[in-house]
Each structure stands twice: as structure tokens, then as C-alpha cells.
C-alpha positions as MATLAB code, in Angstrom:
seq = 'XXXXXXXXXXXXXXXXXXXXXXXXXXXXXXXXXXXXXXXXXXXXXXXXXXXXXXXXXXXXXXXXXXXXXXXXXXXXXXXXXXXXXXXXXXXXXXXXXXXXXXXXXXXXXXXXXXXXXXXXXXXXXXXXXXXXXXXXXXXXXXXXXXXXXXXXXXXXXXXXXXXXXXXXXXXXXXXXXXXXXXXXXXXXXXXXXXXXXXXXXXXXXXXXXXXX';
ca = [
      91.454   70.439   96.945;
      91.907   66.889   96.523;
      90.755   65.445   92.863;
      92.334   68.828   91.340;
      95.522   67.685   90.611;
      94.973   65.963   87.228;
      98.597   66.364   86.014;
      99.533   63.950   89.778;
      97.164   61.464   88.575;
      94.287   62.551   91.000;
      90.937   62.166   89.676;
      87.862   64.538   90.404;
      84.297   62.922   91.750;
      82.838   66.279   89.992;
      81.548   67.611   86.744;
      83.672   70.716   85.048;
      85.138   73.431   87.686;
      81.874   72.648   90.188;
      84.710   72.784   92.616;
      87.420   75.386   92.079;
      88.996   78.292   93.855;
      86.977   81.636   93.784;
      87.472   83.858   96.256;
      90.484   83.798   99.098;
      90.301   86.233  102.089;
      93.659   86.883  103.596;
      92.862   86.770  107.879;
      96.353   86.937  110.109;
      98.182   83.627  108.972;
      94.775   82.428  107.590;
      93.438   82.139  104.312;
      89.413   81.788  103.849;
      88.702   79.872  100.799;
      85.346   79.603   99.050;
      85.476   76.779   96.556;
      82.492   77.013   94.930;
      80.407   73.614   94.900;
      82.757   72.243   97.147;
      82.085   74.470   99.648;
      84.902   77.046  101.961;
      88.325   75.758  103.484;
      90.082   77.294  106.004;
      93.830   77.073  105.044;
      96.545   78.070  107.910;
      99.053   80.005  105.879;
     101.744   80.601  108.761;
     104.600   79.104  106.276;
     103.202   80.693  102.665;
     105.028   77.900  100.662;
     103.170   75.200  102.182;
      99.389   75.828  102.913;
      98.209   73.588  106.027;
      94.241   72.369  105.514;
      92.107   73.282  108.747;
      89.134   72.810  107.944;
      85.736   72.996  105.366;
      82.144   73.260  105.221;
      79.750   72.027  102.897;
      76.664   72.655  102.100;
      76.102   72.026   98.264;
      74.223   69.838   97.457;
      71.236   69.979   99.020;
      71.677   73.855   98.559;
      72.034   74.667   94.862;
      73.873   77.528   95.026;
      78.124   77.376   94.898;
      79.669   79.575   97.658;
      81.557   83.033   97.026;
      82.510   84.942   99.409;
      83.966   83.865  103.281;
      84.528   86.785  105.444;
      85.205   86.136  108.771;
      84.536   89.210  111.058;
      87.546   90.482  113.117;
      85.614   90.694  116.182;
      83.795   88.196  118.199;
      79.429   88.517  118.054;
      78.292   87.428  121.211;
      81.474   86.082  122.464;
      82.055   83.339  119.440;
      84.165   84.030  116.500;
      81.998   84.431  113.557;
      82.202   84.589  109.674;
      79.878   85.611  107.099;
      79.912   83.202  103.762;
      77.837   84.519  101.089;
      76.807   82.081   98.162;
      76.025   83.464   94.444;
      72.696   83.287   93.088;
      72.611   81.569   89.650;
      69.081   82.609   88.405;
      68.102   78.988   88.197;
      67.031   78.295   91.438;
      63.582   77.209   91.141;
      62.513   74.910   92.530;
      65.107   74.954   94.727;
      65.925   77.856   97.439;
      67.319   81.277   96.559;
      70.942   81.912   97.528;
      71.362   82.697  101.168;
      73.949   84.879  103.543;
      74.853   82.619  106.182;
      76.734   83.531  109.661;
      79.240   80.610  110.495;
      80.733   80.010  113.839;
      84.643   79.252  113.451;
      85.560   79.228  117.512;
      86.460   76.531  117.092;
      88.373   76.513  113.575;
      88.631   72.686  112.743;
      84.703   72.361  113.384;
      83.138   75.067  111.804;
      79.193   75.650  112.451;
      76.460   77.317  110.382;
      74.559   79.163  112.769;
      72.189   81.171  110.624;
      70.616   82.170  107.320;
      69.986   85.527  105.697;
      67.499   85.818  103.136;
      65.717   89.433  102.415;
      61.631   88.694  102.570;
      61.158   89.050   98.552;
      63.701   86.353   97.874;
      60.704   83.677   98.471;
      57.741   85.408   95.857;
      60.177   86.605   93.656;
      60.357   84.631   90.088;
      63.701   82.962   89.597;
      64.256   84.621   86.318;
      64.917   88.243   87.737;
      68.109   86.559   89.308;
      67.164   88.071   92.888;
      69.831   86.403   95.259;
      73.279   87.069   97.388;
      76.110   87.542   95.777;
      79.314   89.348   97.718;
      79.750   91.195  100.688;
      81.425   94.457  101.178;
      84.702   93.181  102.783;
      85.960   96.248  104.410;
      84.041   95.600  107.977;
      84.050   98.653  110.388;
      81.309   97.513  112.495;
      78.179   95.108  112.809;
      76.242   96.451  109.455;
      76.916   94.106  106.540;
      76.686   95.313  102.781;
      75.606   92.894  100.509;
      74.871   92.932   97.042;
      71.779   90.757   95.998;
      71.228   91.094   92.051;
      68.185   92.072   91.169;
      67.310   92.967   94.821;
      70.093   95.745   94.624;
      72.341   95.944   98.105;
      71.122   94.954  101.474;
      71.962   96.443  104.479;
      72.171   93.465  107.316;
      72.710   93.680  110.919;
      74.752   91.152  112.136;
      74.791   91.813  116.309;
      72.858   88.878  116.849;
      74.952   86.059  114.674;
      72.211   83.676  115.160;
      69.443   86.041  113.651;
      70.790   88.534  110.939;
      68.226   91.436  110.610;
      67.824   93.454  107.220;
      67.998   97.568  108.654;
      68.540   99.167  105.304;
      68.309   98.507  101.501;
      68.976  100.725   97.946;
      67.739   99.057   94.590;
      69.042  100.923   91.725;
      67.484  101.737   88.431;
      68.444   98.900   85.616;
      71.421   99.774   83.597;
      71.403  100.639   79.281;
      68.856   97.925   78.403;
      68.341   95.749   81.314;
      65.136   94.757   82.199;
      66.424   94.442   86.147;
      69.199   95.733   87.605;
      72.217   93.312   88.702;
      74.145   94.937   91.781;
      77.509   92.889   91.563;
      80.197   94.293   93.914;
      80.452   97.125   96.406;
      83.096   98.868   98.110;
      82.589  100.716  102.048;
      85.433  103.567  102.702;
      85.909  104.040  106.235;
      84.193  108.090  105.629;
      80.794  106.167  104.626;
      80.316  106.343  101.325;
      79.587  102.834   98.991;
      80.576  102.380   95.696;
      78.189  100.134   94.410;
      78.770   98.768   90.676;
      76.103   96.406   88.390;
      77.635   93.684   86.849;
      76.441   95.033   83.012;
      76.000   98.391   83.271;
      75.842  101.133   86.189;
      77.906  102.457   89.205;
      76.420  104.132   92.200;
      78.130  106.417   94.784;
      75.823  106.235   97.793;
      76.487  107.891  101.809;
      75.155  105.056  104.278;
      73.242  107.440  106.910;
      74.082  105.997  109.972;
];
């Protein structure tokens, strides 16, 4: 990202890492990039020695949280190409919004669209401190049911037919791990026979069977 090159003589117009690379997804010969404050790229990788920018989205500032996790969906929803960017809930939000699950339309690549938001209803009444916000997606995709971890709000199950209005169908909130007043789902992995792995990002892994 430009300003990241220090050693070139490029200067950055941010504090610390606010924008650095966090999470590629390898699509085809593209590469999804979230880069936390400074929001996703979409990088085509068709000659791996020499990454060509697409495109980027931004959204932070005026939301607060940094962006972790860009998934687009192999399929198209409703006929437009479609990827799910998850941001990562600090725990300082107030009074600012909780972290969200968007659903971004990337039909046409160089102009990507957000298209929706994703919050469960609790996100809005519950106190910042319990740290109850997204944080990654399961990125094995079968189908149109999206596995999210949320913190404190354990993993929701979101149904992403409809791109342009994501509906919760499911959710599991595990008990807090070895002295944790709330439980902080982290990460979770779907295998293709249904079963979730889903870990806490202290203490605690799950093994749950998604009844479909």
C-alpha cells in the first residue's frame, strides 16, 4: 500500500500499523486483501512476482472498526458477484457502532459496492466491554449459510441468499473458558461432512454438527 515503503523514502499519512496487511484470500489469479484501517484491495495476481492493484474499499473512518477478513463467494447471489468482508471488533466501540459483516458487490471488480450490513440484534444493547462484535468467517463456503464468529456473542449462523439483506438462521454461544468472565469465539473451521470446529481465542475449543 502506498506510504509503506519507508526504506523507498515513502512516507505514511497514518499512526503505527493502522494500515497493514492482515488477512489475504487466494481467489483464481486474485488475491483479497484486508488491510486493516485502510480498508480491502483487490490485487490481480496472474504474474505472482508482480501484484497488479484493482481495486479498494474504505470504510474506516467513520466506522471504527479495521477490516479482517474478505471472502468473496464463488458463486453469484442474485446474479452479482458478491463478497463477504468481516471487520474485528475491538471492545472499544462505544460510542461508536459495533463491528459489522458486510456483503460487497465486486461485478464489477475496479468499483466495488457495499451492499449490506450484518449485525446480530444484541450487538446494539450490549455493553462495549463484553467485546460482542464480528470477527472472521468460516472460509470454507459450501453453500449460502455463513459462519461467523462474533466474540462474546459466540458464532452466528447467517444466511446470505439475499446479498442485500443477510438474515441470522442459527447461533451457538459457548460457555467462557478457565477464568473468563465471557467467552471470546475467535476462529472456526466448516468440513465439507458438517461438523465446526470452533476455537476461543483464550481458552476453549468446540466440535459442533450444523443440523441442516
Amino acid at each position: 500500500m502506498p506510504g509503506q515503503w519507508i526504506a523507498g523514502g515513502e512516507k505514511p499519512n497514518w499512526e503505527g500499523t493502522a494500515h497493514q496487511c492482515h488477512h489475504p484470500i487466494r481467489y483464481g489469479d486474485r488475491l483479497y486483501v484486508s488491510y486493516w484501517h485502510g480498508g480491502f484491495v483487490i490485487l490481480d495476481i496472474s504474474d505472482m512476482s508482480k501484484p497488479q492493484f484493482i481495486s479498494g474499499l474504505n470504510w474506516s473512518p467513520p466506522y471504527p472498526s479495521p477490516i479482517h477478513t474478505t471472502l468473496p463467494i464463488p458463486w453469484k447471489l442474485m446474479g452479482r458477484d458478491m463478497m463477504v468482508v468481516v471487520d474485528e471488533e475491538a471492545g472499544k466501540r462505544a460510542p461508536t457502532p459495533p463491528a459489522f459483516m458486510w456483503m460487497v458487490d465486486i461485478t464489477d471488480e475496479k468499483h466495488p459496492v457495499s451492499v449490506s450490513t450484518f449485525n446480530p440484534e444484541a450487538a446494539f444493547s450490549i455493553a462495549p466491554g463484553n467485546q460482542y462484535g464480528a470477527h472472521q468467517p468460516a472460509e470454507q463456503v459450501y453453500d449460502n449459510k455463513m459462519f461467523v464468529t462474533w466474540f462474546s456473542g459466540g458464532l452466528r449462523v447467517v444466511d446470505i441468499s439475499n446479498p442485500y439483506s443477510p438474515q441470522e438462521i442459527g447461533y451457538y454461544v459457548p460457555n467462557p473458558g478457565r477464568g473468563q468472565k465471557t467467552v471470546k469465539s475467535n476462529d472456526v473451521y466448516r468440513g465439507a461432512n458438517g461438523l465446526l470446529y470452533l476455537i476461543d481465542r483464550l481458552d476453549g475449543l468446540e466440535i459442533l454438527e450444523y443440523d441442516r
